[in-house]
C-alpha positions in Angstrom: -1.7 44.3 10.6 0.3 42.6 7.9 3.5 40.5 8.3 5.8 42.8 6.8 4.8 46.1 8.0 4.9 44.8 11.9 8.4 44.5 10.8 9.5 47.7 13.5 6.9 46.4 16.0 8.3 42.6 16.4 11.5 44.6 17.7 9.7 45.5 20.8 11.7 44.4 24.2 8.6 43.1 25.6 9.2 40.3 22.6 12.7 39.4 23.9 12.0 35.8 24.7 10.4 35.3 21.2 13.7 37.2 19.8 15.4 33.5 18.1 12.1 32.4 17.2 11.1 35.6 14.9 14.3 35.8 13.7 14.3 32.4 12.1 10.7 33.0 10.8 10.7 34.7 7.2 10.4 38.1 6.4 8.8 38.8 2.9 5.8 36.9 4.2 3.4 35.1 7.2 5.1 32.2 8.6 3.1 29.3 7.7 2.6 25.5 9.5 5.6 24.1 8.1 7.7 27.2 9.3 6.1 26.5 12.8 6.3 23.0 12.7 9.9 23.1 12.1 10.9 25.1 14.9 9.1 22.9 17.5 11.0 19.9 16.5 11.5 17.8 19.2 9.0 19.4 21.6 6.4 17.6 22.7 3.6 18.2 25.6 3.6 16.2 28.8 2.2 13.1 27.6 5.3 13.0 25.6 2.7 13.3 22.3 5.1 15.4 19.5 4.0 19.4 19.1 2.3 19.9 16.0 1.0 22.9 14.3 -2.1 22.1 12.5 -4.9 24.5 10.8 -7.8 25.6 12.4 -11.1 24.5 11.8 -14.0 26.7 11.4 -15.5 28.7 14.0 -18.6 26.4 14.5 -16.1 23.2 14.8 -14.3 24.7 16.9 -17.3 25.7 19.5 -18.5 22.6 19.3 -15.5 20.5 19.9 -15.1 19.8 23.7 -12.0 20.1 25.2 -9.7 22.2 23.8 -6.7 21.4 26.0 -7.2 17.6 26.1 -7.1 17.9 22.1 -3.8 19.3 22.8 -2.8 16.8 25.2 -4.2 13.5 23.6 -2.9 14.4 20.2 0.2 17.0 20.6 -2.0 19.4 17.7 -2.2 22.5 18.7 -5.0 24.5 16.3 -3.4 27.6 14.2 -5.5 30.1 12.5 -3.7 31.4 9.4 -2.9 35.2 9.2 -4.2 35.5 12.9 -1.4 37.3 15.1 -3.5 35.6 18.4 -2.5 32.2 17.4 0.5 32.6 16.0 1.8 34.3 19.6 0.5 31.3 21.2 2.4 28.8 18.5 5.7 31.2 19.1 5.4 30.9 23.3 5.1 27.1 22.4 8.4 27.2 21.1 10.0 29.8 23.2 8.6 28.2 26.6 7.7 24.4 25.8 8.0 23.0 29.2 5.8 25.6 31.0 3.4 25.8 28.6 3.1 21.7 28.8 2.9 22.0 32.2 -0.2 24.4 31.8 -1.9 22.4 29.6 -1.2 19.4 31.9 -3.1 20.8 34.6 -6.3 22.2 32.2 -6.0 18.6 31.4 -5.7 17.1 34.8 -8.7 19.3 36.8 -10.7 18.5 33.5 -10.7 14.8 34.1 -11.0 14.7 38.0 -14.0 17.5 37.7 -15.9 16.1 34.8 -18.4 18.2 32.3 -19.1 20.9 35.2 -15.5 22.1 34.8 -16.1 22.4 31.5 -19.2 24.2 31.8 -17.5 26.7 34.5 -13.9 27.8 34.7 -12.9 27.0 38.2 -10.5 29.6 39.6 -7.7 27.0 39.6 -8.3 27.1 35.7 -8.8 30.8 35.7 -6.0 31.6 37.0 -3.4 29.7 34.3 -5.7 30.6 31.6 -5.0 34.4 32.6 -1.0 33.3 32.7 -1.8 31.5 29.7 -2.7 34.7 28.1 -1.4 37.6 29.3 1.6 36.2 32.1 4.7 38.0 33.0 7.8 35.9 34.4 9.7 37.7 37.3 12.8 36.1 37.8 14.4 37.8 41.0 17.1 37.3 43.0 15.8 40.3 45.6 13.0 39.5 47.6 12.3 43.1 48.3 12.1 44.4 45.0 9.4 41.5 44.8 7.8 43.1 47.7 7.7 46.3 45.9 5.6 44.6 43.2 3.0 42.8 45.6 2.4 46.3 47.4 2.2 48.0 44.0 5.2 50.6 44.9 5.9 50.9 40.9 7.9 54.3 41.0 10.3 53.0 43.9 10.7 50.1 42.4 11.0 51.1 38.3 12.6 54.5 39.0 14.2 54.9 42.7 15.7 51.8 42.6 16.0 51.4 38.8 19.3 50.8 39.3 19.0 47.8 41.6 17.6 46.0 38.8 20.5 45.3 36.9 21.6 41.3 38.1 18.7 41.1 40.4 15.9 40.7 38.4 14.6 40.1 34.7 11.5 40.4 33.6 9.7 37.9 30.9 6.5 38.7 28.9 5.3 34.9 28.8 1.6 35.4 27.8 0.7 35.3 23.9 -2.0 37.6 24.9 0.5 39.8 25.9 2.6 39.5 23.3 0.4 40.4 20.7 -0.5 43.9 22.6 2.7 44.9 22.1 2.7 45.0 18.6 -0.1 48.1 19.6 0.8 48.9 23.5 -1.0 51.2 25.2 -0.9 52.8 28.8 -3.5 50.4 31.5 -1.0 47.0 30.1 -1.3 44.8 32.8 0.1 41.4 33.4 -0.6 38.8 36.2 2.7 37.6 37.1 4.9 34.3 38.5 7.8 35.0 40.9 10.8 32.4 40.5 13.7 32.4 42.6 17.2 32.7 41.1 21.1 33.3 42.0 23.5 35.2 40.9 24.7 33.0 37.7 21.3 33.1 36.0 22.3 36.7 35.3 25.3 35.7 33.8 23.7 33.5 31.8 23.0 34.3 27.9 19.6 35.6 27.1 18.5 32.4 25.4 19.9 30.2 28.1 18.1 32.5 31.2 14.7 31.7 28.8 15.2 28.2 28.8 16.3 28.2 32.9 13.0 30.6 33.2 11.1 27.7 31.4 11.8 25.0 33.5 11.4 26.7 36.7 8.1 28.3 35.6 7.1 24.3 34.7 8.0 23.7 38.4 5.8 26.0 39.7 2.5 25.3 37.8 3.3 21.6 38.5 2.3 22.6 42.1 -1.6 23.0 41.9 -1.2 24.9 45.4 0.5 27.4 43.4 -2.3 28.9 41.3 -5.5 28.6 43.6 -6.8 31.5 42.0 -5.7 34.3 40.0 -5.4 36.7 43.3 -2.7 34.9 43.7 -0.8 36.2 40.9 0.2 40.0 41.4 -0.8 42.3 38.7 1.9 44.3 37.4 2.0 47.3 35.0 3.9 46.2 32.2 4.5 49.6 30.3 6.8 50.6 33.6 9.3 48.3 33.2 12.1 50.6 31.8 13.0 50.1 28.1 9.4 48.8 27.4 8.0 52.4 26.7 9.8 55.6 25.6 8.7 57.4 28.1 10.4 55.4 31.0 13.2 57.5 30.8 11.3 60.3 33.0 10.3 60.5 36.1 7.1 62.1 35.7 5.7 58.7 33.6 5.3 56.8 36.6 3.4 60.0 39.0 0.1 58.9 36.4 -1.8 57.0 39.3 -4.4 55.7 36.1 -1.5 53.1 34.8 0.6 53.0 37.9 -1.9 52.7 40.4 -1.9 52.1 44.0 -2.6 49.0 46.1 -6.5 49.1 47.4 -6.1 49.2 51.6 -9.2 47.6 53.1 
């Protein structure tokens, strides 16, 4: 899909947190490195080593090169494909969510050293489960604990539609995964997310949109800084992203969310 004509589709609410970002990206043509680059100024990953933007190298480079993540860490460059909507999500959550995704790329970096060239052979589940954030995370900022018990036990029409109206000042929710991201230039019913609860008061909903991103960000850091926190993506509670209302036209009736295929139940054992 070309730049211009996903003009309509980068308006989708599940883009929100990308919102300042895209806007200060141009219109009349792909945003290049130096349009990138100038937006993360003054980022930098946990090693304190500046964000960069830098071009790709070729497919069989990049299989070859060992490491991904330490690349990232060692040298602050973090590889951009041009004209690739993939990469230029993950270049946009950068910006949008700096200290979370440093803290991500911390711990890639940290089980990678302790665990040696068997981690990098096999994904351990520790690894799994932020590479699955990584890619296709959700942010549930809640102030409710039982709407968050709605979500672990998968009750998705009490919680988007009985309760809809509970929603309002209790909870937000955040599409944080570039993954995620760029299906929803092309969404499609079966969207799911794995997602990271963070507690929050009152004030963060009175907060400005920008400044509950940025409060989102740091407590999201907080959490992955905690390696007790992601043992495994089981862990993380699947949720069905298309339900949230506003994030699909059809969240405005009832019957959307009787479709057990997208809103299915929790499996009893």
């Amino acid at each position: 899909m070309d730049w211009v004509e996903a003009g309509e589709r980068l308006a989708s609410p599940i883009l929100e947190p990308l919102r300042p970002a895209l806007a200060a990206l141009p219109r009349d043509r792909w945003p290049d490195l130096e349009d990138l680059n100038a937006l993360a100024e003054g980022l930098a990953t946990a090693r304190g080593k500046p964000l960069r933007f830098v071009r790709a190298h070729g497919p069989g480079d990049r299989e070859r090169r060992s490491y991904y993540e330490l690349h990232i860490d060692e040298t602050g460059e973090v590889e951009t494909r041009p004209g690739n909507w993939h990469d230029l999500f993950n270049a946009l959550a950068w910006i949008a969510w700096p200290r979370a995704k440093a803290a991500i790329n911390a711990q890639h970096v940290a089980i990678l050293e302790e665990r040696g060239p068997a981690e990098a052979r096999e994904r351990s589940p520790e690894r799994d489960a932020l590479t699955l954030f990584d890619e296709g995370g959700l942010i549930v900022a809640c102030r409710a604990p039982d709407l968050l018990r709605l979500i672990a036990d998968f009750q998705w029409k009490e919680l988007f539609w009985t309760r809809r109206a509970d929603l309002d000042g209790r909870i937000r929710f955040l599409a944080f995964g570039h993954a995620l991201s760029e299906k929803a230039l092309d969404p499609y019913i079966g969207m799911v997310a794995k997602t990271v609860f963070v507690p929050v008061d009152e004030l963060f909903f009175m907060l400005p949109g920008e400044s509950q991103v940025e409060r989102a960000d740091a407590l999201v850091a907080a959490h992955f800084a905690q390696r007790s926190r992601f043992t495994s993506p089981r862990v993380m509670a699947p949720l069905p992203v298309l339900g949230i209302p506003g994030w699909h036209p059809r969240t405005s009736e009832e019957a959307f969310y009787d479709d057990k295929t997208h809103f299915r139940e929790k499996t009893r054992f």
